[in-house]
C-alpha positions as CSV (number, residue, x, y, z in Angstrom):
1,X,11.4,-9.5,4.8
2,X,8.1,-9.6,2.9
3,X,6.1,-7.0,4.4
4,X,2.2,-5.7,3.6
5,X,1.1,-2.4,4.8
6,X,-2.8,-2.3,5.6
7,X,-4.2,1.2,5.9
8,X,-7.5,1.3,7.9
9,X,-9.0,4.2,5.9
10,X,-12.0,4.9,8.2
11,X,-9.0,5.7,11.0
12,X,-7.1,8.1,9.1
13,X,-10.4,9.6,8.1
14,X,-11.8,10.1,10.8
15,X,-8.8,11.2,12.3
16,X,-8.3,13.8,10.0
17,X,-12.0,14.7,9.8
18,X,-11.9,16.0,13.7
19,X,-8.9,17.5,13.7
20,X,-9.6,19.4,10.8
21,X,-13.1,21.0,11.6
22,X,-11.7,21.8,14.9
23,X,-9.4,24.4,13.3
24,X,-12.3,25.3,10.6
25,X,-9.6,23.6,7.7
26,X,-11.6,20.7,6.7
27,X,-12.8,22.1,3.5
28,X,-9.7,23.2,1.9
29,X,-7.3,20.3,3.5
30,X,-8.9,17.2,4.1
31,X,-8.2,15.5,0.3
32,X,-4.9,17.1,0.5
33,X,-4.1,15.7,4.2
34,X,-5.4,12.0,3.2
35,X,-2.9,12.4,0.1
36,X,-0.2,13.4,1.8
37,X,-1.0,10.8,4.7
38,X,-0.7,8.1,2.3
39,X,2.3,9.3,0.8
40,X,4.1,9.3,3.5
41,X,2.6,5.6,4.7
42,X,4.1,4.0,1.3
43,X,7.7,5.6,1.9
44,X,8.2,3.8,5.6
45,X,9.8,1.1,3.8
46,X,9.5,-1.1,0.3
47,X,6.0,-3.0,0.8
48,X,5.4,-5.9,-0.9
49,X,1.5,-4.9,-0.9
50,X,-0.4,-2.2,0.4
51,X,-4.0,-2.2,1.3
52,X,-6.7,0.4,1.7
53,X,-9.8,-1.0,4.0
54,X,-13.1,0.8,4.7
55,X,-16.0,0.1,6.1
56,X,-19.5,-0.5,4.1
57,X,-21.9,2.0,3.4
58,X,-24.7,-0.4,4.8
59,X,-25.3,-2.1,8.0
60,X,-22.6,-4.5,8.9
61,X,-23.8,-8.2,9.1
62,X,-23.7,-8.1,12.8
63,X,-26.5,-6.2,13.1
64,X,-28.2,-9.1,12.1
65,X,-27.0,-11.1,15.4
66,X,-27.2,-8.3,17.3
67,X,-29.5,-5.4,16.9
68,X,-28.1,-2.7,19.3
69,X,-24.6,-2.9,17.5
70,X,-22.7,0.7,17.8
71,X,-26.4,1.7,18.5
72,X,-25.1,4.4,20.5
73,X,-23.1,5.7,17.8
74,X,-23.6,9.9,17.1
75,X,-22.3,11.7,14.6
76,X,-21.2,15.1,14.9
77,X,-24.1,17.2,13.7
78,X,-21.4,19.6,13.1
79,X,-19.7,18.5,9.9
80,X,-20.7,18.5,6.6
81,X,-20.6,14.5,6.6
82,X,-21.8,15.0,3.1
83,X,-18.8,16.8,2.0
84,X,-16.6,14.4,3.8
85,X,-18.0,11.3,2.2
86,X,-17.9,12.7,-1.3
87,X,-13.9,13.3,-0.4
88,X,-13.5,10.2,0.7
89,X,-14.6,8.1,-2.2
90,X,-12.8,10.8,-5.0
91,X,-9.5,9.9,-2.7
92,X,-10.0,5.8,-3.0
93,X,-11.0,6.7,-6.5
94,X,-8.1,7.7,-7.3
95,X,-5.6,5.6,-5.3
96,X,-3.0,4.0,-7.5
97,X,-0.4,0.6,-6.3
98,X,-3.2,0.5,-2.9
99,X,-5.8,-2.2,-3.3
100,X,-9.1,-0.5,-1.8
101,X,-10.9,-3.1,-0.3
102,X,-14.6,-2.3,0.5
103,X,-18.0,-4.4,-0.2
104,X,-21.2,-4.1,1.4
105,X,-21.7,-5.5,4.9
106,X,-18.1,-5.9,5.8
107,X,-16.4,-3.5,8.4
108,X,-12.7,-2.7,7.7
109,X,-11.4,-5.1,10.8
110,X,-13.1,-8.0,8.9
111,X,-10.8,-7.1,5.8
112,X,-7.8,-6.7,8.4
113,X,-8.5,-10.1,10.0
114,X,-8.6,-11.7,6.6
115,X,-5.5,-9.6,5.2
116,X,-3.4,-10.8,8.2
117,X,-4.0,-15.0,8.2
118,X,-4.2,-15.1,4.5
119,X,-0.6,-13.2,4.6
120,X,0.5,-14.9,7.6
121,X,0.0,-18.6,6.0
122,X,3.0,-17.9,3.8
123,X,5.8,-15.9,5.9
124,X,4.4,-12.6,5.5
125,X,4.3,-9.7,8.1
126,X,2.1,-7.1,8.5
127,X,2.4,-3.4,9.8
128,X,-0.9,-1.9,10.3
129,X,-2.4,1.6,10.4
130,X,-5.7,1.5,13.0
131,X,-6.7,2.4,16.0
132,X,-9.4,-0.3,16.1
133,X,-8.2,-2.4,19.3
134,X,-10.0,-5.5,18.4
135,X,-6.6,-5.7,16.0
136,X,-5.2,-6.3,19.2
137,X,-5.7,-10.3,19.0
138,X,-3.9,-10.6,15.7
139,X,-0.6,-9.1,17.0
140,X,1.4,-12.3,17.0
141,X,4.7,-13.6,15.6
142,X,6.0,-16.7,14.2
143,X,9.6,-18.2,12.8
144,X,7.5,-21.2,11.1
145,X,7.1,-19.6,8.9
146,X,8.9,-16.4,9.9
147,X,6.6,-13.8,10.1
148,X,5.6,-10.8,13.0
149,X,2.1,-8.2,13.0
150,X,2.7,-5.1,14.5
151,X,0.4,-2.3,14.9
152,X,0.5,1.5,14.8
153,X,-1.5,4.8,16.2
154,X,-1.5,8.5,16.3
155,X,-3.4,9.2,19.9
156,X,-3.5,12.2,22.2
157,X,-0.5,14.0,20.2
158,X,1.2,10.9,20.2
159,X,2.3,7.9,18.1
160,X,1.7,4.4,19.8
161,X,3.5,1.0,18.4
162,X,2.1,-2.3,19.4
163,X,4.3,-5.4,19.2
164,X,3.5,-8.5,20.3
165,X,4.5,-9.9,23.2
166,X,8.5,-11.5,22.9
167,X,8.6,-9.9,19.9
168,X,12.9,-9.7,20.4
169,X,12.7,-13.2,20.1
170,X,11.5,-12.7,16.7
171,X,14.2,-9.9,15.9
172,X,16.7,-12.3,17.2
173,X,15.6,-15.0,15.2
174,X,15.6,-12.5,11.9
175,X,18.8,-11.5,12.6
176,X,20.6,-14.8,12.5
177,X,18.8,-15.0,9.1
178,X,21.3,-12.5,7.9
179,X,23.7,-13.4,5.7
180,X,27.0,-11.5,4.4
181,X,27.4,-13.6,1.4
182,X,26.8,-10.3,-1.8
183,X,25.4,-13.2,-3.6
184,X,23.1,-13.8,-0.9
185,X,21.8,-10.5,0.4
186,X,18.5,-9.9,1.9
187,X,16.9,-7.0,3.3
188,X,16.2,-8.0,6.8
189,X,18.3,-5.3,7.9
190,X,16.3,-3.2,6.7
191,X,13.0,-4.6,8.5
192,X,15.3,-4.9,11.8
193,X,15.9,-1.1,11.2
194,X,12.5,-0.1,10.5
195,X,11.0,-1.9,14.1
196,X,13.9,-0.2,15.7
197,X,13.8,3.2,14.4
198,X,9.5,2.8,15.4
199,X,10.8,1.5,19.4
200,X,13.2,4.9,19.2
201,X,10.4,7.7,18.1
202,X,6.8,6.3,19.1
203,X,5.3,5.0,22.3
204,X,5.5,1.2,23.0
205,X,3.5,-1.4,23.9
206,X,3.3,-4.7,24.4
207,X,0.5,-6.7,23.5
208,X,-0.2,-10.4,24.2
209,X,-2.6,-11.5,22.3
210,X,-5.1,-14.3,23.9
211,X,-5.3,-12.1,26.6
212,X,-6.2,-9.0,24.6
213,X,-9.0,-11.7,23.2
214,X,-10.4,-12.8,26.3
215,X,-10.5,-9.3,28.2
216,X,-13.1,-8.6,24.9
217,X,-15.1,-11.3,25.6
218,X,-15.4,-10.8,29.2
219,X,-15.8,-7.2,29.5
220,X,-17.5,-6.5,26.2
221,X,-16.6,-3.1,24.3
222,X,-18.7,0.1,24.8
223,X,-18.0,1.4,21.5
224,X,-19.8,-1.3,20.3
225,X,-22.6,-0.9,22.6
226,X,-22.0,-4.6,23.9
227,X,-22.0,-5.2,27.1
């Protein structure tokens, strides 16, 4: 099963960033945290590609339509932002087999979004690293051409897995793929495996994905300071 893996770096970051300072660790751990993060990302299972998105420096271009975007947006006063930042480029720096994919003007869901469709037009899945619910939408499956986009989360002590919705129809569907011919071997089993072993250990939900899309548009997102 072709298969990318794309990392949303600003997560993990940030992730590691609080968690860090919190237990006064950021200086002498935070480059050796996002290695080892990685590391252990590329070894869930044989990727065909493996991406590395991050927000731009600048303003996103939906400031211009929109002003007040993540207006209400503070930074910890706390951390040595500085520091962090400098980190954070030496580790995509030096990132090797990971595209990093960052320009100026374009946030790291914009990168996702076009990851996703470009990969989904020809049979490719996608598992993806974020906590950035707006990925929610793009958490579909097809079996023309065969392909499924699953999401994943550390929160609150916890790991969270987002499938789409019917997503055993899809495992059903791979399965019957399967063929015992040695001549003809492919590793689904090893993708079947992998979505198992992620329903066993983490937290599970199930995500449809219009709905996910039109709860945005009603509600708005507070994160985003758009109401």
């Amino acid at each position: 099963m072709l298969t990318n893996l794309i990392i949303d770096g600003n997560y993990i970051l940030s992730r590691m960033v609080f968690a860090l300072h919190k237990n006064n660790l950021l200086y002498g751990s935070l480059r050796i945290s996002l290695d080892n993060t990685i590391s252990t990302y590329k070894k869930m299972y044989p990727f065909k590609k493996i991406f590395l998105v991050s927000d731009s420096k600048e303003y996103s271009w939906r400031k211009k339509i929109y002003k007040s975007y993540k207006e209400n947006r503070k930074k910890d006063s706390d951390i040595d932002w500085e520091f962090v930042h400098q980190c954070y480029s030496e580790f995509k720096q030096d990132l090797r087999n990971i595209r990093v994919l960052e320009e100026a003007s374009i946030e790291g869901d914009d990168w996702i979004a076009y990851l996703i469709h470009k990969a989904n037009e020809i049979g490719e899945s996608n598992i993806i690293i974020s906590n950035d619910y707006d990925i929610k939408q793009l958490l579909k499956w097809s079996v023309e051409p065969h392909y499924i986009n699953i999401m994943t989360n550390e929160t609150f002590n916890q790991t969270k897995i987002f499938f789409p919705e019917n997503y055993q129809i899809f495992l059903n569907k791979l399965k019957s793929f399967n063929n015992d011919d040695i001549f003809s071997l492919n590793d689904n089993n090893d993708f079947i495996n992998l979505l198992n072993n992620f329903s066993l250990k983490y937290v599970v939900e199930s995500i449809n994905p219009v709905h996910s899309l039109l709860l945005k548009i009603i509600s708005g997102d507070k994160s985003d300071n758009i109401p």
